[in-house]
HTML snippet that shows the backbone in 3Dmol.js (N, CA, C, O; Angstrom):
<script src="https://3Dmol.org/build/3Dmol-min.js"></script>
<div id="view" style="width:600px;height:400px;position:relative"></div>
<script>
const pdb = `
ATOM      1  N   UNK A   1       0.828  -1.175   0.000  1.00  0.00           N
ATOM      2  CA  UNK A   1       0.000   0.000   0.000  1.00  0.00           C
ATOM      3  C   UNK A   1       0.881   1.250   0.000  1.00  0.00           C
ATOM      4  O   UNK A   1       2.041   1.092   0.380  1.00  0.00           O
ATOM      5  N   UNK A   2       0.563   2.241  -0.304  1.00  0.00           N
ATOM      6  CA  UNK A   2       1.517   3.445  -1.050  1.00  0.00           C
ATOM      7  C   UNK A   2       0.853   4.232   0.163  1.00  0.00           C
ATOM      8  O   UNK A   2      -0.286   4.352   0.614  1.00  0.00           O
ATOM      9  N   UNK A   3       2.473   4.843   0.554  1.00  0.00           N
ATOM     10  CA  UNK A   3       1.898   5.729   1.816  1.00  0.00           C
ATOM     11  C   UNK A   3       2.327   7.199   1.027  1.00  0.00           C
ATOM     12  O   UNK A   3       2.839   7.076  -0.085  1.00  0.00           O
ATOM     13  N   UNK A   4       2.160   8.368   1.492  1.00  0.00           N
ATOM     14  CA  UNK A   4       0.811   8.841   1.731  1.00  0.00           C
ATOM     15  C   UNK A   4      -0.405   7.666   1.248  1.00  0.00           C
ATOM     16  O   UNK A   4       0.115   6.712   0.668  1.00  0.00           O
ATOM     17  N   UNK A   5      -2.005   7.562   1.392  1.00  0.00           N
ATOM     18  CA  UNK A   5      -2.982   7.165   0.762  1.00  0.00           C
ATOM     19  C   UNK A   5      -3.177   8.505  -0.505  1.00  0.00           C
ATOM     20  O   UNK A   5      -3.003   9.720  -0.409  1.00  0.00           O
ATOM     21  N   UNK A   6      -3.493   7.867  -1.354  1.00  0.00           N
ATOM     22  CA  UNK A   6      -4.205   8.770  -2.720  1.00  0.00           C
ATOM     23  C   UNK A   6      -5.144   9.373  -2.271  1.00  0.00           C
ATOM     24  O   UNK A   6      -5.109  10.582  -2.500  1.00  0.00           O
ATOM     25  N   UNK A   7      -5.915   9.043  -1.761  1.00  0.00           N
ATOM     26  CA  UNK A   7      -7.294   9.867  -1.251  1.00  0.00           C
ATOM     27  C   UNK A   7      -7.084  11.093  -0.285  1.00  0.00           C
ATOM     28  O   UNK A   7      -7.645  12.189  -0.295  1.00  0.00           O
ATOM     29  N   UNK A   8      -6.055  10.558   0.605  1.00  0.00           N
ATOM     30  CA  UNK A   8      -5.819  12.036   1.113  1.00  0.00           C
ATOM     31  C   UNK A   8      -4.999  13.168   0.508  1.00  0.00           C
ATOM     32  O   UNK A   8      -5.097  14.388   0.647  1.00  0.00           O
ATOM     33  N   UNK A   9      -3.998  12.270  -0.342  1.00  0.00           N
ATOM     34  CA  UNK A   9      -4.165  13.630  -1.162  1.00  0.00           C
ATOM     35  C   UNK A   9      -4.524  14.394  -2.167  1.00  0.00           C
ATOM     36  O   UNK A   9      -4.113  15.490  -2.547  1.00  0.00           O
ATOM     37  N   UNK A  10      -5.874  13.219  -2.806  1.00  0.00           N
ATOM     38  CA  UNK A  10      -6.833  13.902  -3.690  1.00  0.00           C
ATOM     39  C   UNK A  10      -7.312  15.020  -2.513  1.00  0.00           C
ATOM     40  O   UNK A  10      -7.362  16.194  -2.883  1.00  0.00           O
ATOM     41  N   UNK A  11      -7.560  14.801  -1.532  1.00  0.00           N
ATOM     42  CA  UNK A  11      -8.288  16.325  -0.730  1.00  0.00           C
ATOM     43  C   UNK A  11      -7.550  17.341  -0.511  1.00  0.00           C
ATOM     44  O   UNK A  11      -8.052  18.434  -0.773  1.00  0.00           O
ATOM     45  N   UNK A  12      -6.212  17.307   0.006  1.00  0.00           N
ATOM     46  CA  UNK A  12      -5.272  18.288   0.216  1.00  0.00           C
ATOM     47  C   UNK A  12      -5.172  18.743  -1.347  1.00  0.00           C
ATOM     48  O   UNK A  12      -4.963  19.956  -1.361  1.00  0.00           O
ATOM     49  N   UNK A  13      -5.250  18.169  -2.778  1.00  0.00           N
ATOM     50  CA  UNK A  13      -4.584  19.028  -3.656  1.00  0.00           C
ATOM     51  C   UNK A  13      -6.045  19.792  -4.388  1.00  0.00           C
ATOM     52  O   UNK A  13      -6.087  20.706  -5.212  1.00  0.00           O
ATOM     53  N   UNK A  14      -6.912  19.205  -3.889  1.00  0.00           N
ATOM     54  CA  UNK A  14      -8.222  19.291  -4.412  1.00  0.00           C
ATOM     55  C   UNK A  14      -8.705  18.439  -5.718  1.00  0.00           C
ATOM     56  O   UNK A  14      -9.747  18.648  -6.341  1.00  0.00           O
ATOM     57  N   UNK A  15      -8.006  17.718  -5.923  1.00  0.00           N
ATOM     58  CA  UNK A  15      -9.059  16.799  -7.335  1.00  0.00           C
ATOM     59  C   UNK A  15      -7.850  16.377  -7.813  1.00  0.00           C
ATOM     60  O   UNK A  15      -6.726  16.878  -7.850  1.00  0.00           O
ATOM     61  N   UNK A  16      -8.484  15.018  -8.282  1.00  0.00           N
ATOM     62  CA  UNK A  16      -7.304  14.051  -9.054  1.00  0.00           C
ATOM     63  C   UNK A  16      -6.309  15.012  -9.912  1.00  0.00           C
ATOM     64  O   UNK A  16      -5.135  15.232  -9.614  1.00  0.00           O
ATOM     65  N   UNK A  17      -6.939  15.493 -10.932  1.00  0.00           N
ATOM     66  CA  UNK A  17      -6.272  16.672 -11.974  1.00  0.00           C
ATOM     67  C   UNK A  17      -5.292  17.190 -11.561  1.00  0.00           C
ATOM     68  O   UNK A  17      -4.184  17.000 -12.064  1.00  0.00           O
ATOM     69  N   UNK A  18      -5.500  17.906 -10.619  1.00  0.00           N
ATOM     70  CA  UNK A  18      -4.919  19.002  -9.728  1.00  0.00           C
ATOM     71  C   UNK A  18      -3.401  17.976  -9.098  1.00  0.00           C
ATOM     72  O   UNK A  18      -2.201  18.174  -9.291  1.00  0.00           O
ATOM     73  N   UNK A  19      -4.076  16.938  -8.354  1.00  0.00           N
ATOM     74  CA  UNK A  19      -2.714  16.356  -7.515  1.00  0.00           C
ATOM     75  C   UNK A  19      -1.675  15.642  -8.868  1.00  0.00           C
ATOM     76  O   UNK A  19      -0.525  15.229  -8.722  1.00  0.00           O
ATOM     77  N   UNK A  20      -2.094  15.650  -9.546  1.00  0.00           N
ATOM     78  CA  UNK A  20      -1.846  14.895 -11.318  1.00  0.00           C
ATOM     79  C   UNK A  20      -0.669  15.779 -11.634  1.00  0.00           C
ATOM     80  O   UNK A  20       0.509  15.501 -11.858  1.00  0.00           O
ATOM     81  N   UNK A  21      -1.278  16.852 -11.593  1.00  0.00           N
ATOM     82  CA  UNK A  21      -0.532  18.154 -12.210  1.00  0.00           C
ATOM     83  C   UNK A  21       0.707  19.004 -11.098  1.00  0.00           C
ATOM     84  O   UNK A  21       1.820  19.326 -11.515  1.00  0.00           O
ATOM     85  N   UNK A  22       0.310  19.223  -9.881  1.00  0.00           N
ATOM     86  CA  UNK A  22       0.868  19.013  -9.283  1.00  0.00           C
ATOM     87  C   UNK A  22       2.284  18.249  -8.295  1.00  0.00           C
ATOM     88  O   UNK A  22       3.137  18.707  -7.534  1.00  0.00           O
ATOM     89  N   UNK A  23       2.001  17.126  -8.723  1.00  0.00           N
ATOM     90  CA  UNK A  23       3.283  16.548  -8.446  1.00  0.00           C
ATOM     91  C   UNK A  23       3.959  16.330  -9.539  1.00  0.00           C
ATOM     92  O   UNK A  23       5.157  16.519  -9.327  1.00  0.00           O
ATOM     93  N   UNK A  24       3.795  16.099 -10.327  1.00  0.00           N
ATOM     94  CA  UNK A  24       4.110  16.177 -11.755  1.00  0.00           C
ATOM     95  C   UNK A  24       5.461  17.393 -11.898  1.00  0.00           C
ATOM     96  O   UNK A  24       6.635  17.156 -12.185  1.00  0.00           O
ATOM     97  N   UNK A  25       5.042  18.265 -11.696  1.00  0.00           N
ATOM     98  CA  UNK A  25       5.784  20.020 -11.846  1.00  0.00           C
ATOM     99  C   UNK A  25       6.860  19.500 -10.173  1.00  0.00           C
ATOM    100  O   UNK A  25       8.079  19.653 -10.242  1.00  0.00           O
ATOM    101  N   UNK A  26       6.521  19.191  -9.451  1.00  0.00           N
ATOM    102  CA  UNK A  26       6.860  19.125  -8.409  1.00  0.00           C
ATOM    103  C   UNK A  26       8.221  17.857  -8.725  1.00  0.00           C
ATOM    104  O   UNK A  26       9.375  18.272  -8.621  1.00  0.00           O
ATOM    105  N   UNK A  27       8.021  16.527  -9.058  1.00  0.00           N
ATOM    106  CA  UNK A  27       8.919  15.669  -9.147  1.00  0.00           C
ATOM    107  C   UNK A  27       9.717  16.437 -10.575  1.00  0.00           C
ATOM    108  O   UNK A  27      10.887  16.174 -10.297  1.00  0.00           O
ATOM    109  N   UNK A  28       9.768  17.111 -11.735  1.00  0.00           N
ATOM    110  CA  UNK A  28      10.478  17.753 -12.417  1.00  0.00           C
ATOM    111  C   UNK A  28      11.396  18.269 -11.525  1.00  0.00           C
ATOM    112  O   UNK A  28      12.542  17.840 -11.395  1.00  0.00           O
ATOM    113  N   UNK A  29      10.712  19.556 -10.660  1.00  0.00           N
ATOM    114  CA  UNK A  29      11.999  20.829 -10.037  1.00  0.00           C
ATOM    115  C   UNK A  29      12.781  19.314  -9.327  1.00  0.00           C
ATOM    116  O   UNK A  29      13.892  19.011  -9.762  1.00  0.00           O
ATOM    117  N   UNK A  30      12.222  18.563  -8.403  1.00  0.00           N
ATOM    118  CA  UNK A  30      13.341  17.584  -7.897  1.00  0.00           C
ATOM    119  C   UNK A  30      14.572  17.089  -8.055  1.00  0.00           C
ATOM    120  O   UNK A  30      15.600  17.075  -7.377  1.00  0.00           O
ATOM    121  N   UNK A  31      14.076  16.486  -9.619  1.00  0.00           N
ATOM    122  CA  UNK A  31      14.624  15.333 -10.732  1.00  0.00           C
ATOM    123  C   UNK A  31      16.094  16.371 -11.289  1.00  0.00           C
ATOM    124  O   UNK A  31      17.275  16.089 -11.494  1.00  0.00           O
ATOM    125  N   UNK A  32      15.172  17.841 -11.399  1.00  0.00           N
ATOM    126  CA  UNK A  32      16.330  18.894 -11.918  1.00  0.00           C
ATOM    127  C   UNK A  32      17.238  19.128 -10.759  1.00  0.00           C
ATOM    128  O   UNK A  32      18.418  18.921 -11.043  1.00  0.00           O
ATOM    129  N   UNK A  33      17.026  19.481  -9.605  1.00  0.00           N
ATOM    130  CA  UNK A  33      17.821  19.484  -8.422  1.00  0.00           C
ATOM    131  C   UNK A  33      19.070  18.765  -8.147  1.00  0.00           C
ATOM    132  O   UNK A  33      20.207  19.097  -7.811  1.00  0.00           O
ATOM    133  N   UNK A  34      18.406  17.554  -8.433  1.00  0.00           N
ATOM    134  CA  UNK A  34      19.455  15.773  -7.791  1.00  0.00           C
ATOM    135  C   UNK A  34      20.107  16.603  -9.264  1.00  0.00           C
ATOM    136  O   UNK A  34      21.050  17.311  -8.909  1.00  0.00           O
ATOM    137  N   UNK A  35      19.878  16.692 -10.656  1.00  0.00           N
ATOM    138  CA  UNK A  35      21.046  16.290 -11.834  1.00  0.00           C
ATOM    139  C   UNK A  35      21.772  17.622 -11.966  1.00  0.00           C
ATOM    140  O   UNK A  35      22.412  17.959 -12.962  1.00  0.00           O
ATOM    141  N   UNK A  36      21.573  18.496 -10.627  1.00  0.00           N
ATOM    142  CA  UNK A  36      22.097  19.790 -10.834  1.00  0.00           C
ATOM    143  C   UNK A  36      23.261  19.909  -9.679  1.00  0.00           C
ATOM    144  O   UNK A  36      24.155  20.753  -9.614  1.00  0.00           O
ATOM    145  N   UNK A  37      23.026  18.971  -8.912  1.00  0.00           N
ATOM    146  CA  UNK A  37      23.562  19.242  -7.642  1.00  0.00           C
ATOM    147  C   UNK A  37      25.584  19.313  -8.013  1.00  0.00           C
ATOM    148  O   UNK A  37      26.298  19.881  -7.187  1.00  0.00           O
ATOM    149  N   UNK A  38      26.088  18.800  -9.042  1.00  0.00           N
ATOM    150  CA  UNK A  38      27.517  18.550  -9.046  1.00  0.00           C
ATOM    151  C   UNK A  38      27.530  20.147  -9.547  1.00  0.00           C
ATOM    152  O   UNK A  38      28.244  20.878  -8.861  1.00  0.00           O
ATOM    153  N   UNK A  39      26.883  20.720 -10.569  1.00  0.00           N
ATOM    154  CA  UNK A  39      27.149  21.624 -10.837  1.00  0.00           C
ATOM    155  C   UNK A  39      27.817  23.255  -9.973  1.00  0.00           C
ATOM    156  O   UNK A  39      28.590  24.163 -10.277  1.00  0.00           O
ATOM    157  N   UNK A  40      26.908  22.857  -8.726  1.00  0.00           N
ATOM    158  CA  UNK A  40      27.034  24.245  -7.882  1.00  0.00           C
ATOM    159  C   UNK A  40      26.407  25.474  -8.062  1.00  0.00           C
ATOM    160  O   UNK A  40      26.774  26.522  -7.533  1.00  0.00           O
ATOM    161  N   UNK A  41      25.379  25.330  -8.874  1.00  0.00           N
ATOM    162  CA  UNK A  41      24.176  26.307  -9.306  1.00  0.00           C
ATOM    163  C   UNK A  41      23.035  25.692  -8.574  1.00  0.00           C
ATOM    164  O   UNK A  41      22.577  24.552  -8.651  1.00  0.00           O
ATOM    165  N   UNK A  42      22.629  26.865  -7.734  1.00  0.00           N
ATOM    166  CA  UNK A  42      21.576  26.362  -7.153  1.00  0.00           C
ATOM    167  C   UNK A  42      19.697  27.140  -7.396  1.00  0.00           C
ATOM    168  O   UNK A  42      18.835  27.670  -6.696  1.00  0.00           O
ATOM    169  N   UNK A  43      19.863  26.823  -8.540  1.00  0.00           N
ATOM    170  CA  UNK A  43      18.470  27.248  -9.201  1.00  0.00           C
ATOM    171  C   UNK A  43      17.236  26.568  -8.630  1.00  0.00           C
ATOM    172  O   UNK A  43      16.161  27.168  -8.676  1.00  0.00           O
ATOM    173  N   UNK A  44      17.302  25.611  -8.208  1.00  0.00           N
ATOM    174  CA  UNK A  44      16.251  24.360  -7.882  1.00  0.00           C
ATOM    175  C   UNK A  44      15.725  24.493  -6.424  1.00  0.00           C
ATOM    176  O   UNK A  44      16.506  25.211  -5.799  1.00  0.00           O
ATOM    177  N   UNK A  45      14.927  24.164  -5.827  1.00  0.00           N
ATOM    178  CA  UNK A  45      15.152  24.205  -4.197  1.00  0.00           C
ATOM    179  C   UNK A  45      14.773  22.644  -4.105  1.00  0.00           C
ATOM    180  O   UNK A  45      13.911  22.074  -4.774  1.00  0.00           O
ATOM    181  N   UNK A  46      15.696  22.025  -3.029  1.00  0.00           N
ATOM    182  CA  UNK A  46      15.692  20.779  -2.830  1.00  0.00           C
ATOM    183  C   UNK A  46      14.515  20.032  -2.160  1.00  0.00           C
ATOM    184  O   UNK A  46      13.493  20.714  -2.097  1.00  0.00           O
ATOM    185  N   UNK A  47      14.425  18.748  -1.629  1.00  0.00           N
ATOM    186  CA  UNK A  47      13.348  18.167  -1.321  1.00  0.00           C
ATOM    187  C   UNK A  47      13.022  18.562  -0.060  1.00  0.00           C
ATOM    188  O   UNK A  47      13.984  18.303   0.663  1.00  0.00           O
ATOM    189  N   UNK A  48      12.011  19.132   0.646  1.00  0.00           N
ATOM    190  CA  UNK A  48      11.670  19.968   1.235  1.00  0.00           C
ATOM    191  C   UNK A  48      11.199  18.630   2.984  1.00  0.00           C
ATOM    192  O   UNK A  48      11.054  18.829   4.190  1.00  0.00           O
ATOM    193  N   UNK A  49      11.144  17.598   2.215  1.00  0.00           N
ATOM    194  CA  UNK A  49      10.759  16.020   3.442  1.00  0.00           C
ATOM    195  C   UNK A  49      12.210  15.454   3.711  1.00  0.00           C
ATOM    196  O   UNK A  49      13.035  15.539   2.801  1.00  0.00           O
ATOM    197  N   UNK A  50      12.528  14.933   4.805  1.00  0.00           N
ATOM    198  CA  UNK A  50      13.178  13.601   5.251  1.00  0.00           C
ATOM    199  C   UNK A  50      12.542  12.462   4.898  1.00  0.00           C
ATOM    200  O   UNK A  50      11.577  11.958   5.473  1.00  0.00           O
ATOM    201  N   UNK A  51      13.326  11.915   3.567  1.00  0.00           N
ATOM    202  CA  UNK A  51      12.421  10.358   3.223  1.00  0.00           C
ATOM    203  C   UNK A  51      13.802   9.475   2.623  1.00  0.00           C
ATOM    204  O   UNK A  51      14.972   9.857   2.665  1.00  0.00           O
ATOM    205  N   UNK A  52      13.339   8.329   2.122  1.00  0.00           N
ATOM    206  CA  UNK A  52      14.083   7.405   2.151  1.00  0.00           C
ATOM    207  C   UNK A  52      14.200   7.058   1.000  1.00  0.00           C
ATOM    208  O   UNK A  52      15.262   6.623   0.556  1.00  0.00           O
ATOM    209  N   UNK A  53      12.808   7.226   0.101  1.00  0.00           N
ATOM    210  CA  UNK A  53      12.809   6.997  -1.021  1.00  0.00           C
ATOM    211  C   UNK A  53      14.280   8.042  -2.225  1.00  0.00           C
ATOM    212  O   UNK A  53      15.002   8.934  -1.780  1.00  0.00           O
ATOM    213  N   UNK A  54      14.295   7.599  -3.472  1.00  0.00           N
ATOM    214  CA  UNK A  54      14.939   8.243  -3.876  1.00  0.00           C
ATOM    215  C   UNK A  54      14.311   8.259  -5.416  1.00  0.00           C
ATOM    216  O   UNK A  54      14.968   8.032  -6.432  1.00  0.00           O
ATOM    217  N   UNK A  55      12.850   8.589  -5.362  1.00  0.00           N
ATOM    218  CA  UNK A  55      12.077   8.492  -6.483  1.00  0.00           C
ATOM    219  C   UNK A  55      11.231   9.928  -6.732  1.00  0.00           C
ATOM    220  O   UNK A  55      10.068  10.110  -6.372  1.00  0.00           O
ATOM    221  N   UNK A  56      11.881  10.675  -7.267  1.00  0.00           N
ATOM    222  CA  UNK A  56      10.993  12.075  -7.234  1.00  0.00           C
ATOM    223  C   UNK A  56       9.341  12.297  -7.558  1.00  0.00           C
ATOM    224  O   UNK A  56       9.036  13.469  -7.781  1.00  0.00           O
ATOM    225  N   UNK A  57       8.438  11.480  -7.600  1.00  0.00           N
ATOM    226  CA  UNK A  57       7.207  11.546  -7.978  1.00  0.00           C
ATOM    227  C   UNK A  57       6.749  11.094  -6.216  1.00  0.00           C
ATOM    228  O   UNK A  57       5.804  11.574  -5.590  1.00  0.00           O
ATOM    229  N   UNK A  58       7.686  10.104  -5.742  1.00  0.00           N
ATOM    230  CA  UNK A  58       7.297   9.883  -4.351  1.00  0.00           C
ATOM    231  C   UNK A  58       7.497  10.514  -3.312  1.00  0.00           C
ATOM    232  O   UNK A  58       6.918  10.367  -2.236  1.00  0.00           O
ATOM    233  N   UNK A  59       8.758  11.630  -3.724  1.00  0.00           N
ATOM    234  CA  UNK A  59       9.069  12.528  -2.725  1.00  0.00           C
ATOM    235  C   UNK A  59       7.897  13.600  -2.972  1.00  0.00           C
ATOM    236  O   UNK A  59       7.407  14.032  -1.929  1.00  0.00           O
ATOM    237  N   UNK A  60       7.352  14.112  -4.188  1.00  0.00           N
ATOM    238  CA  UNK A  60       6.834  14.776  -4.440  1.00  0.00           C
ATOM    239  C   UNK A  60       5.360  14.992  -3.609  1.00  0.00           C
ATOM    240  O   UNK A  60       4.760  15.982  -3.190  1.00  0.00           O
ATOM    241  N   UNK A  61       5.121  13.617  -3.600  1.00  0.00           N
ATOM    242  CA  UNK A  61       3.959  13.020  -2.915  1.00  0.00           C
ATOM    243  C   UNK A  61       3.888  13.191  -1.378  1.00  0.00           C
ATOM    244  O   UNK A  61       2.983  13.671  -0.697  1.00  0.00           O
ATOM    245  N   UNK A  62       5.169  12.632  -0.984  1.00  0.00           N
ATOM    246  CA  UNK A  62       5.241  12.924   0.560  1.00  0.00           C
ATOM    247  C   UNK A  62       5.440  14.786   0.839  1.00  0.00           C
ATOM    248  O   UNK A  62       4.910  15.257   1.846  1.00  0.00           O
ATOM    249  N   UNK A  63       6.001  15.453   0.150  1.00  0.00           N
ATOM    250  CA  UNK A  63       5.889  16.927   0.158  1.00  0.00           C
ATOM    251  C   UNK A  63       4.754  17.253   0.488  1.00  0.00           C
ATOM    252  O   UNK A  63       4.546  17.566   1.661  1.00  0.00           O
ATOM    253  N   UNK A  64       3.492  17.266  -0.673  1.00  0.00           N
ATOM    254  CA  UNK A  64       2.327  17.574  -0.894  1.00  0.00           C
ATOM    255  C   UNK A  64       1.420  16.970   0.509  1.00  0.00           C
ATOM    256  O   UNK A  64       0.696  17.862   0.949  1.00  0.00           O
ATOM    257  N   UNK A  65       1.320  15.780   1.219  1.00  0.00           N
ATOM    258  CA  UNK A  65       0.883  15.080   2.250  1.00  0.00           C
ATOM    259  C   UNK A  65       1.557  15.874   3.332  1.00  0.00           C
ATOM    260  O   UNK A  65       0.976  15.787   4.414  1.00  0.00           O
ATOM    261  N   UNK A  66       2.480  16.519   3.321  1.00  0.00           N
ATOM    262  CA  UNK A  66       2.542  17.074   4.374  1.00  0.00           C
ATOM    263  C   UNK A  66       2.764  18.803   4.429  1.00  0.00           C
ATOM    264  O   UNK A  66       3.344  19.507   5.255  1.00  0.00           O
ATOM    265  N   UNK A  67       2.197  19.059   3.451  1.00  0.00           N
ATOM    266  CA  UNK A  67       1.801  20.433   3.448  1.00  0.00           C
ATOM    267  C   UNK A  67       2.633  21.135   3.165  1.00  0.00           C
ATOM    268  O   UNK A  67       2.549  22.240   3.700  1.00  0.00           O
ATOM    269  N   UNK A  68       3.814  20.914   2.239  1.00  0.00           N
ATOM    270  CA  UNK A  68       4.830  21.721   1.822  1.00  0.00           C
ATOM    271  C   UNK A  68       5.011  22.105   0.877  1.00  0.00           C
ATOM    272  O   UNK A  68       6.002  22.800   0.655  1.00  0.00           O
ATOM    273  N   UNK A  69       3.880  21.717  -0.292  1.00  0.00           N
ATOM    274  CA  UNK A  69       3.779  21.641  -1.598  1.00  0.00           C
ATOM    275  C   UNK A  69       2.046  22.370  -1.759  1.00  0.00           C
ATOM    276  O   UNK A  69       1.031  21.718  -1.512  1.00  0.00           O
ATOM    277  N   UNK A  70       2.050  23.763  -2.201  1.00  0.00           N
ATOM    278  CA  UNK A  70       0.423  23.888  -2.151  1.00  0.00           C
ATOM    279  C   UNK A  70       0.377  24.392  -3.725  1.00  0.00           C
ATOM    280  O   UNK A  70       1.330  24.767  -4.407  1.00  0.00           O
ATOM    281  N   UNK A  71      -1.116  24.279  -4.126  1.00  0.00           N
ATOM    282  CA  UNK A  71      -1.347  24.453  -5.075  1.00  0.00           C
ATOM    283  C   UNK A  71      -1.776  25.801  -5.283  1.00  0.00           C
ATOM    284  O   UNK A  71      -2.284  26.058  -4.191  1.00  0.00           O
ATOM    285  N   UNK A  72      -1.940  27.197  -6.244  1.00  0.00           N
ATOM    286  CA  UNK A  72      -2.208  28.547  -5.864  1.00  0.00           C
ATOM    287  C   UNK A  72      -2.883  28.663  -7.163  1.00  0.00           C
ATOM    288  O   UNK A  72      -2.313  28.367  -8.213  1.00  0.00           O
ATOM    289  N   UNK A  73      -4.204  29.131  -7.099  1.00  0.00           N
ATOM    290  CA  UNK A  73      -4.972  29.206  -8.510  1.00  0.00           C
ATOM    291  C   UNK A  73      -4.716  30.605  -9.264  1.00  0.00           C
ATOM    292  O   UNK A  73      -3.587  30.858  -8.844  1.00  0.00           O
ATOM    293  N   UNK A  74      -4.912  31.212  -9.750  1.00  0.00           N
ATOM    294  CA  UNK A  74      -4.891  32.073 -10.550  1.00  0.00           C
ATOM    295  C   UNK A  74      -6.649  32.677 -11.037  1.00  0.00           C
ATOM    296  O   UNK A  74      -7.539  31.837 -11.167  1.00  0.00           O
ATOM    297  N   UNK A  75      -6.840  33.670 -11.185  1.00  0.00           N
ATOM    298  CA  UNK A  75      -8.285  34.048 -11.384  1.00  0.00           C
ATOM    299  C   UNK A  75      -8.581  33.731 -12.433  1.00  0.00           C
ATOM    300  O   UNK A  75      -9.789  33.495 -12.438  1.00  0.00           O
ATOM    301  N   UNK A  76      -8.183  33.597 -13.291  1.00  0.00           N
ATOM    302  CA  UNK A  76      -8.535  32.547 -14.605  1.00  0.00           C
ATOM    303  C   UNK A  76      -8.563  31.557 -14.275  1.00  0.00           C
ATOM    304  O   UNK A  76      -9.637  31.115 -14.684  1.00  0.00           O
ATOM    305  N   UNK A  77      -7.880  30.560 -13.569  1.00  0.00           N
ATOM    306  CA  UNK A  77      -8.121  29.165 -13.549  1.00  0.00           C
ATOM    307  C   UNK A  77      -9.293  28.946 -12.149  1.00  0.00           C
ATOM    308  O   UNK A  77      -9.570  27.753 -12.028  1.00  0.00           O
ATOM    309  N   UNK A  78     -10.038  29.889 -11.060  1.00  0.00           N
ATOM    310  CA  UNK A  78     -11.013  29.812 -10.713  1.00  0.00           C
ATOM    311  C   UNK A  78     -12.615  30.198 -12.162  1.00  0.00           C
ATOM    312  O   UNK A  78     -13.793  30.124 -11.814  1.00  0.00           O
TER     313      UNK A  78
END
`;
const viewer = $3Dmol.createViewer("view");
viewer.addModel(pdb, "pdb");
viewer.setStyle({}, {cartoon: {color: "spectrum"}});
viewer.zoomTo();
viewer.render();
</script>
């Protein structure tokens, strides 16, 4: 079973779509982070959880589950 549960964070992101899209953009900045890190440019901001995994869609996930990752609409997209 996949921890966070999906369901809780279909509610925290507000709708499948949303958590879809969301971690999505979220495991990118990651993925760019880890393949940036030799460089010494620090454009990226790193993984924001203590986790174990080393899979950026899962870190992404545990971010978002714990409230470090929010989603911000725009008046067009309300």
């Amino acid at each position: 079973m996949m921890q966070p549960p999906i369901e809780d964070l279909v509610d925290v992101a507000g709708g499948r779509f949303d958590l879809v899209v969301l971690a999505a953009r979220r495991a990118r900045q990651i993925n760019a982070y880890f393949n940036q890190l030799g460089e010494g440019i620090g454009h990226y901001v790193p993984p924001q959880v203590h986790t174990l995994s080393h899979k950026p869609l899962t870190i992404a996930f545990e971010e978002i589950a714990a409230g470090k990752v929010i989603a911000e609409r725009t008046e067009e997209e309300a």
